[in-house]
C-alpha positions in Angstrom: 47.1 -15.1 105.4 47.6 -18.7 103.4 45.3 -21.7 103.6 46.3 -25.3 104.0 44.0 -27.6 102.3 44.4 -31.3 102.8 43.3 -34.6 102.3 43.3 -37.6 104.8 44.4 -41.3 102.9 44.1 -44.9 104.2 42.8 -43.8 107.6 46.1 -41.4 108.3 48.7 -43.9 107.1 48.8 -40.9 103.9 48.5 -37.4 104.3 48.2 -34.8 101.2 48.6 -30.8 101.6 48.8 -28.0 99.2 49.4 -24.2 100.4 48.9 -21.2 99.2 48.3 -17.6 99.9 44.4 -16.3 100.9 43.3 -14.6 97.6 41.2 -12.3 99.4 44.2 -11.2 101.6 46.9 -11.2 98.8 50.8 -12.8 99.6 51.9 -10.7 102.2 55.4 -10.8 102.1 55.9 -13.4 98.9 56.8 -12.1 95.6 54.3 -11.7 93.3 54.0 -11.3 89.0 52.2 -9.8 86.7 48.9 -11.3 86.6 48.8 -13.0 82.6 46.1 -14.3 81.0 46.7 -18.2 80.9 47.8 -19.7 77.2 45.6 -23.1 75.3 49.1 -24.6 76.7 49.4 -23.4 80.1 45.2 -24.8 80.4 45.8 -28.0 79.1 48.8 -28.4 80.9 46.7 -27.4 84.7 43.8 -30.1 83.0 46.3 -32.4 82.9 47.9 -32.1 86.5 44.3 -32.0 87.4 43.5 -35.3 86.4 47.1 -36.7 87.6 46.0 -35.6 90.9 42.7 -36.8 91.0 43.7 -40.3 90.0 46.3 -40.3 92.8 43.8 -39.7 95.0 42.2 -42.5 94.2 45.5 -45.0 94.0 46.3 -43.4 97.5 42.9 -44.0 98.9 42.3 -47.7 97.7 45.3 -49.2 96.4 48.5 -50.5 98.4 52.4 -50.8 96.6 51.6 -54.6 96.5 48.5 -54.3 94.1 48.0 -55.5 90.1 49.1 -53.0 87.3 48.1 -55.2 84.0 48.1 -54.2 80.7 46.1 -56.1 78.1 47.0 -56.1 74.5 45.4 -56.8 71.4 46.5 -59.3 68.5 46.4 -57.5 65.7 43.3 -59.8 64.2 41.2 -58.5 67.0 41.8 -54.9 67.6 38.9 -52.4 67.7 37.6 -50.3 64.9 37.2 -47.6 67.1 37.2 -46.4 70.8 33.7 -47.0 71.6 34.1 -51.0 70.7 37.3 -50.7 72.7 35.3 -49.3 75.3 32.6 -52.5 75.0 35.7 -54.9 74.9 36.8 -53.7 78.5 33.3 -53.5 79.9 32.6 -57.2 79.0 36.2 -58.3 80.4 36.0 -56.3 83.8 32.6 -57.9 84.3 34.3 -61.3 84.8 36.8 -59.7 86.8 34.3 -58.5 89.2 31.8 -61.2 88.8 35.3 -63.8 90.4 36.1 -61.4 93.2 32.7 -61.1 94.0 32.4 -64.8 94.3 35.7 -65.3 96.1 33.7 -62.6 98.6 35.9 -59.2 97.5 35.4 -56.0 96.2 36.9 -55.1 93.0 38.2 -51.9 92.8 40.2 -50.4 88.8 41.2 -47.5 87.0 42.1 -48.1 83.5 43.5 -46.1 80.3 42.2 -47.2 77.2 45.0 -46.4 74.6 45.6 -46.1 70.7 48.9 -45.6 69.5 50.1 -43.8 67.0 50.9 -46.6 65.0 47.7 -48.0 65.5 48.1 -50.7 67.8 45.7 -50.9 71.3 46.0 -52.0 74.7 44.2 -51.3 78.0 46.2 -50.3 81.4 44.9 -51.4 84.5 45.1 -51.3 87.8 43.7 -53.3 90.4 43.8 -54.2 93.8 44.8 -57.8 94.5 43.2 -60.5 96.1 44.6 -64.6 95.6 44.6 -65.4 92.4 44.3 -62.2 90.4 46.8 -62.9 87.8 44.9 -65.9 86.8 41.5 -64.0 87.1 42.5 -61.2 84.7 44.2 -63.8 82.0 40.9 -65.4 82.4 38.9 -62.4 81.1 40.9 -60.6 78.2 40.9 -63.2 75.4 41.7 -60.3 72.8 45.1 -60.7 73.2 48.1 -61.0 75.6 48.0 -59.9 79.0 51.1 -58.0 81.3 51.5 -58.3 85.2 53.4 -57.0 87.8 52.9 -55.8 91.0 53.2 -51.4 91.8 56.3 -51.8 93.6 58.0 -53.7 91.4 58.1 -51.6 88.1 60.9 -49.6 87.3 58.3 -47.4 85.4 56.0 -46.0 88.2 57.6 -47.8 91.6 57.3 -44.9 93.7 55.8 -44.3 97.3 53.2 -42.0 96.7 52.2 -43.2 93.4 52.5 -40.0 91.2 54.5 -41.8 88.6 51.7 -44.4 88.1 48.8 -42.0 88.2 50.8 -39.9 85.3 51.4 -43.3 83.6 47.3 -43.6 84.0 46.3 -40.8 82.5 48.5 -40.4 79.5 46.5 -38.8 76.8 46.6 -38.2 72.8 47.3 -34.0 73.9 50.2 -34.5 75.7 53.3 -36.5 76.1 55.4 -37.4 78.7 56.9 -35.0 81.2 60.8 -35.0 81.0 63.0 -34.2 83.3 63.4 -30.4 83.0 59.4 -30.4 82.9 59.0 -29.8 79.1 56.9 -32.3 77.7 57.5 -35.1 75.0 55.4 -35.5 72.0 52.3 -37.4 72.5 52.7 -40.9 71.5 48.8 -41.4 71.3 46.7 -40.8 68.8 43.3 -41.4 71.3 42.6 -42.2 75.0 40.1 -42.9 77.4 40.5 -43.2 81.5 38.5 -44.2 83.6 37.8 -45.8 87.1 35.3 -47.9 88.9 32.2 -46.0 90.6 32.5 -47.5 93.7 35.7 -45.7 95.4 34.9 -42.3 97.4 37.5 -39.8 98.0 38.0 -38.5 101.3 36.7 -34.6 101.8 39.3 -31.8 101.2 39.8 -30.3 104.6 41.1 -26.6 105.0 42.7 -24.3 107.7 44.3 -20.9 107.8 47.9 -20.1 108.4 49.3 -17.1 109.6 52.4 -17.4 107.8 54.6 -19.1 105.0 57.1 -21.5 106.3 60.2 -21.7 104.4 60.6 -25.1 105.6 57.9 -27.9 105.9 58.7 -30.6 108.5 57.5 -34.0 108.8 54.7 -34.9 111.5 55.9 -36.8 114.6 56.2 -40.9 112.9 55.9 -39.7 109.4 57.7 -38.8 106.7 57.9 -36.5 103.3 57.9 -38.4 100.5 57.5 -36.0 97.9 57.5 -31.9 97.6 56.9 -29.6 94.6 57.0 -25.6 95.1 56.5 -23.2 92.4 54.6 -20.2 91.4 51.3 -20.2 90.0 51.7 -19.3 86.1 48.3 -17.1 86.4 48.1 -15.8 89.6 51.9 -15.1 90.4 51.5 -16.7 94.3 53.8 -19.1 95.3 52.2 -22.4 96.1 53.4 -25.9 97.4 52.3 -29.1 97.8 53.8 -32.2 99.7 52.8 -35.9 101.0 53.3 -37.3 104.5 53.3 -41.1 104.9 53.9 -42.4 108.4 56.6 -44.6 109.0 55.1 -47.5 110.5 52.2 -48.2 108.5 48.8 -49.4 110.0 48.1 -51.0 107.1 50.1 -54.2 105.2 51.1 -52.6 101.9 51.3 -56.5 100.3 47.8 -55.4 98.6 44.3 -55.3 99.8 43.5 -55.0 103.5 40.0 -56.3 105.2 38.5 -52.6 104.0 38.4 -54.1 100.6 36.5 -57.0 101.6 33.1 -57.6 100.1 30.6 -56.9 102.5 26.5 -56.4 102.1 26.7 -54.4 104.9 29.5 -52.3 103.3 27.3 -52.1 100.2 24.2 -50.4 102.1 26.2 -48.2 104.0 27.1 -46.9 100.6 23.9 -46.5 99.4 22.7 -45.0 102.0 25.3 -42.4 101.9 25.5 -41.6 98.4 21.4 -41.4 98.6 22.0 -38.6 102.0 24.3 -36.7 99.5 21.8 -36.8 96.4 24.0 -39.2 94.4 22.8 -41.9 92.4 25.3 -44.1 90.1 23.4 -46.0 87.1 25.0 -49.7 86.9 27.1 -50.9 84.2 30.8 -51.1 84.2 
């Protein structure tokens, strides 16, 4: 017995599975190691996929190929004596941001990794979906230093179509480096980090069902098609595993940046509210 879990992106335009065996059932038929007891390296490097994934879901969910990625640097003069002021410096600068989308009747929606290098210089990665005139609304706000745009789709960095090369560029941290291309990793070039992402974007719910067996081969969906697919075997459990992502051909959706969903909307807002307050949630304001 295995179960599929996935997750639903962009109202079915993006769809996200992972399988693996039933652990109450066992692999029936799969090969199967020793169970080990999982190493400081082996946990921080599961931490770290977690996060990766996490913050793809969100890029998946509420940002298109044709949104910002910005990165704003500091002049040496100005840089922070430490993360919490760094912290403050991006709070106060996003406020504008969302302060001129709001008035130009949008919703802002960013994720954003504060870095320190290891040489001491800092700057801020962001990403944001666009509206008219976003370039000129985020050189507006950051007056610390310079400022970096392009759109998703056109870096050579993290250009992809499932965004799992931006969300690992997102969540880079002072622990571990860069994955290379055999999957070792590369020394950390940070000495200190800090991610984060506006409160306002809800992830779809995780969505399960059984299978009876492993298929050795996954297939696309009628009008989609794979764009990515990792197998492997879990390093603690000894289960094979695999995860993939569907994207359907033709689009519903214009992927030159934000669609009507991201419009600002009062309505919108309360329906929010009165979700989150159904599920218990409640979100202080701030940044």
């Amino acid at each position: 017995m295995y179960i599929q879990k996935y997750q639903t992106f962009r109202k079915g335009d993006v769809i996200d599975y992972i399988e693996i065996p039933d652990g109450r059932y066992g692999a029936r038929g799969l090969p199967r190691m020793k169970k080990k007891k999982p190493t400081k390296e082996q946990i921080a490097e599961i931490n770290k996929q977690n996060k990766e994934r996490r913050c793809r879901a969100y890029l998946m969910e509420y940002f298109r190929p044709g949104d910002t990625f910005a990165t704003w640097t500091y002049r040496p003069s100005a840089r922070p004596p430490d993360m919490k002021s760094a912290l403050k410096d991006f709070q106060k600068s996003i406020r504008k941001v969302r302060e001129e989308y709001k008035k130009r009747g949008y919703e802002l929606f960013w994720i954003r990794n504060i870095e320190k290098g290891t040489r001491g210089a800092w700057h801020i990665h962001l990403a944001v979906n666009a509206i008219p005139g976003t370039a000129e609304i985020l050189r507006k706000a950051w007056t610390k230093g310079g400022i970096y745009i392009e759109t998703i789709r056109d870096s050579e960095k993290f250009g992809d179509d499932d965004m799992t090369r931006l969300a690992a560029y997102l969540t880079k941290d002072a622990k571990m480096g860069d994955k290379k291309d055999d999957g070792s990793r590369e020394k950390p070039r940070l000495k200190e980090s800090s991610y984060g992402h506006s409160r306002n974007m809800q992830l779809p719910p995780v969505r399960k069902r059984k299978l009876q067996h492993w298929k050795k081969e996954v297939k696309p969906k009628k009008g989609y098609y794979i764009a990515r697919i990792w197998e492997g075997i879990n390093p603690y459990t000894g289960f094979k595993y695999r995860r993939y992502t569907m994207i359907r051909i033709e689009r519903r959706h214009d992927d030159e940046g934000s669609d009507l969903r991201h419009h600002h909307s009062g309505r919108s807002r309360r329906k929010r509210r009165k979700l989150r307050s159904c599920r218990g949630i409640h979100h202080p304001k701030g940044a």
